[in-house]
C-alpha positions in Angstrom: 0.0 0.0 0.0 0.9 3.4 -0.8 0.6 5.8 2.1 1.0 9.7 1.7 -0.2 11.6 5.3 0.2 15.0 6.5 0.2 16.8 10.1 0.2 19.5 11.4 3.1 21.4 11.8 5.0 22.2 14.8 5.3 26.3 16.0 7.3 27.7 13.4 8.2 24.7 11.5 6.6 23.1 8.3 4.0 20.2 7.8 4.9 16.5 8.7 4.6 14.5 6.1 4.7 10.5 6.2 5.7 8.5 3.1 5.2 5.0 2.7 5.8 3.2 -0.7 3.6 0.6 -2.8 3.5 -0.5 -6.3 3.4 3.5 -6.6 6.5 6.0 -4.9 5.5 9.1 -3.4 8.2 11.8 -3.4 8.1 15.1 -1.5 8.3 17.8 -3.9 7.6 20.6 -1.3 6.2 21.8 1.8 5.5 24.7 3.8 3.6 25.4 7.7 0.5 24.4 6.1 1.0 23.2 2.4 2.4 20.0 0.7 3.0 19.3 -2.5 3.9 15.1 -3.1 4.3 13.8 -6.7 3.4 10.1 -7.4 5.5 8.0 -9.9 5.0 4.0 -10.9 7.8 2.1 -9.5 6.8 -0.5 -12.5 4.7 -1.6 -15.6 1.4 -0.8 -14.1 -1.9 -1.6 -14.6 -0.7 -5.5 -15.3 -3.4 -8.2 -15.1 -4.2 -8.4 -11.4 -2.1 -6.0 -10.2 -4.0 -4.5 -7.2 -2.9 -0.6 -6.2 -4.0 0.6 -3.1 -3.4 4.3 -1.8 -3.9 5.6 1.2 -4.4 9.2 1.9 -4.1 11.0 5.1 -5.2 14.9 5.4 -4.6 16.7 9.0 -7.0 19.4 10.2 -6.4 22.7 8.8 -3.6 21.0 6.4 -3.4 21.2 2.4 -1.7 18.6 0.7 -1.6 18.8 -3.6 -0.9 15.3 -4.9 0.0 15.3 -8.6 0.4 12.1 -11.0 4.2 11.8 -13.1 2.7 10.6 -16.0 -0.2 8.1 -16.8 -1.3 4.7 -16.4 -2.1 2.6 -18.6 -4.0 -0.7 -17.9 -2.2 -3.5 -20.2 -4.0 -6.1 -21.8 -4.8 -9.1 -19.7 -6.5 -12.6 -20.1 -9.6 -12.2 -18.1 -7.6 -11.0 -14.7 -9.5 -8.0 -12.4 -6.8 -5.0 -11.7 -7.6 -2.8 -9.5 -7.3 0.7 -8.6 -8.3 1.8 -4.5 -7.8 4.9 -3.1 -9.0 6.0 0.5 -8.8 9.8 1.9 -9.3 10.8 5.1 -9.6 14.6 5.3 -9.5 16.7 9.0 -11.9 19.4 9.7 -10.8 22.7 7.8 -8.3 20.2 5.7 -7.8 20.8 2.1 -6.9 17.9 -0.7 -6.3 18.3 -4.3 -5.7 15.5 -6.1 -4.7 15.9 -10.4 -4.3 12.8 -12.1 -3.1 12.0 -15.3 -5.4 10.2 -18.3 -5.9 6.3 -17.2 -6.0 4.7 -20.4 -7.6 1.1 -20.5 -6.3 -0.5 -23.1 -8.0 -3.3 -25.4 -8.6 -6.8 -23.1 -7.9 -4.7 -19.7 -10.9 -5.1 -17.1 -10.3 -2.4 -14.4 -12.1 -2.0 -11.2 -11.3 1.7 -9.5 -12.7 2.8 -6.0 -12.3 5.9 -4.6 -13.1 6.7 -1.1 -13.0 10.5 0.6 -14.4 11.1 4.1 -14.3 14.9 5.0 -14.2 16.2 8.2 -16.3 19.9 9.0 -15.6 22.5 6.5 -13.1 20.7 4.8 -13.0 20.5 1.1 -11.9 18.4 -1.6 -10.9 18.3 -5.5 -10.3 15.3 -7.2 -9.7 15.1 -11.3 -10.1 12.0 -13.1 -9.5 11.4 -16.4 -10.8 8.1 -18.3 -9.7 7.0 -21.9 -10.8 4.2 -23.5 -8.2 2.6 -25.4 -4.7 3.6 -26.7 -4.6 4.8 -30.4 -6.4 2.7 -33.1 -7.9 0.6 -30.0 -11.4 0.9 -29.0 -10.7 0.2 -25.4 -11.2 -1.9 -22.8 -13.9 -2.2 -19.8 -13.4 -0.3 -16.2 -15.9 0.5 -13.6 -15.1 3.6 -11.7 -16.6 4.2 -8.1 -16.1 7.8 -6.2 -17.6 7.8 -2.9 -17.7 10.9 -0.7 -18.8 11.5 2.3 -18.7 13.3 5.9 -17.0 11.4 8.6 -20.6 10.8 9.8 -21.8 8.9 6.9 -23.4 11.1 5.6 -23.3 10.9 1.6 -22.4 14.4 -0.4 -21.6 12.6 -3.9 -21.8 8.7 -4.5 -21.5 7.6 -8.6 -20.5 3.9 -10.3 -19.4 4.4 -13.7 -19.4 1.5 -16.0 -17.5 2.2 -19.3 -16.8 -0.5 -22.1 -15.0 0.1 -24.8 -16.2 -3.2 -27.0 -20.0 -2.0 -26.4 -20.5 1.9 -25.9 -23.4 2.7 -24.4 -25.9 6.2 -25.4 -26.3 8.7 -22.8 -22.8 7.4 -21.5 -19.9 7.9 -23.4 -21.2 6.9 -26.9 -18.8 6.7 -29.0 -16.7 9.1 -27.8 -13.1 7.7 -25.8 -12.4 10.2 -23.6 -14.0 11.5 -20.0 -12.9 14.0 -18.6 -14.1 14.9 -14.9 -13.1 17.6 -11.9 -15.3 17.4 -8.7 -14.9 20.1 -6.2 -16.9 18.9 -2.9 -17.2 21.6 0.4 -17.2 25.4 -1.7 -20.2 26.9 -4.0 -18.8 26.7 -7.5 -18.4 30.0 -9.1 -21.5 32.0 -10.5 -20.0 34.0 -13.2 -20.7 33.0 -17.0 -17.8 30.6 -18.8 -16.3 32.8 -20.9 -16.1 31.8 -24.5 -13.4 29.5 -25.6 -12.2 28.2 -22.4 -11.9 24.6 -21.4 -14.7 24.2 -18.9 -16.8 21.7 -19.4 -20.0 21.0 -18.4 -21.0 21.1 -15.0 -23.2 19.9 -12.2 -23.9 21.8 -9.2 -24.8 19.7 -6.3 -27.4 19.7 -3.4 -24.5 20.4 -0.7 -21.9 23.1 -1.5 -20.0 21.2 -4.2 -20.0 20.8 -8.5 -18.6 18.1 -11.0 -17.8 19.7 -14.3 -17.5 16.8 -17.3 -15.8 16.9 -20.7 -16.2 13.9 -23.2 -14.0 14.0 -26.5 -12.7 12.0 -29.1 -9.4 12.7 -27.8 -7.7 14.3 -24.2 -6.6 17.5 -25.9 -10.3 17.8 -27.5 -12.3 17.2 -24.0 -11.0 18.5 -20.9 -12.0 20.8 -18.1 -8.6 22.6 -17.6 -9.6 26.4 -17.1 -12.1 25.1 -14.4 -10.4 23.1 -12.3 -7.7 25.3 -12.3 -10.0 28.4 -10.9 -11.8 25.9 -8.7 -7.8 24.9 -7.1 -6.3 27.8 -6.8 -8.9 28.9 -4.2 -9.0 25.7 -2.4 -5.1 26.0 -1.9 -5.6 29.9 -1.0 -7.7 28.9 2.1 -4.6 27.5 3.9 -2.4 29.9 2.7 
């Protein structure tokens, strides 16, 4: 298991930060009193046929911690063998995590099951990107189902989705037969009200019940369909909060 966890810092001094590696290697790029930045690289080939990666995530109240993929994953080709992809988060009251990562490609003959689990604590707030492509080029893709679960340390649900994609059968009102998904959820802030202004990169978005939005980009290719100019508005305040 892959373990990244941050404290808080002592009088004066800079966040703690505990790094553990799995089939995945964290590495420090930077921290402050209340900020850390920690980069994840594949120690390996990975997704391989039952390769399991597990990461665990630990966010100390009042801390912010960036994580930020070095490059993406792909999910090779297997004979019928489950990989799969689990992340848990823990996140303190007031705590701040923003998590980038780079496209997951499934390639032909992969079969992918990703879980990702956040509980928050009181005001704190998350933003987690995923992006999802369907096959590498001239492939139509393989099959993954995606689960993001959030919640408050209660219990109490504030955005629960399963997301079956198959590359070999598209589905309407899914993907279609578009390749590419690209989604940004911000959970614990009230996305912005002004208009999109025309020409950016921001997708399309839905605001939910609690103080929180998911903004979605589907494409033929990554550089056709992404959210860029939103999640990078919808970041940069999340990290000002601890600043």
């Amino acid at each position: 298991m892959t373990t990244i966890a941050v404290t808080e810092a002592a009088p004066g001094g800079r966040l703690k930060v505990r790094l553990a590696p799995g089939l995945l290697q964290p590495r420090l790029v930077t921290r402050t009193a209340g900020f850390a930045h920690v980069a994840l690289v594949a120690g390996g080939a990975t997704l391989l046929g039952g390769d399991s990666v597990s990461i665990r995530v630990e966010v100390g109240a009042g801390c912010t911690l960036r994580i930020e993929d070095i490059g993406g994953t792909v999910a090779y080709p297997s004979t019928g063998r489950l990989s799969e992809w689990t992340v848990d988060a823990v996140v303190g009251d007031g705590g701040v995590l923003v998590w980038e990562s780079f496209p997951f490609v499934v390639a032909d003959r992969a079969h992918v099951r990703r879980r990702t689990t956040v509980r928050r604590g009181a005001d704190a707030q998350v933003c987690l990107r995923e992006i999802l492509v369907l096959g590498r080029t001239g492939e139509a893709g393989g099959r993954i189902v995606s689960t993001t679960d959030i919640r408050d340390v209660d219990g109490t649900p504030f955005f629960v989705e399963e997301l079956s994609l198959d590359g070999g059968h598209p589905q309407p009102g899914v993907l279609g037969q578009s390749r590419v998904l690209d989604t940004a959820i911000m959970i614990g802030a009230e996305p912005e009200a002004e208009a999109t202004p025309t020409g950016t990169h921001e997708g399309h978005v839905l605001v939910l019940a609690r103080p929180g939005a998911v903004a979605r980009a589907i494409g033929s290719a990554t550089h056709a369909a992404h959210v860029d100019d939103r999640w990078r508005r919808w970041t940069n305040r999340a990290e000002r909060r601890t600043e």
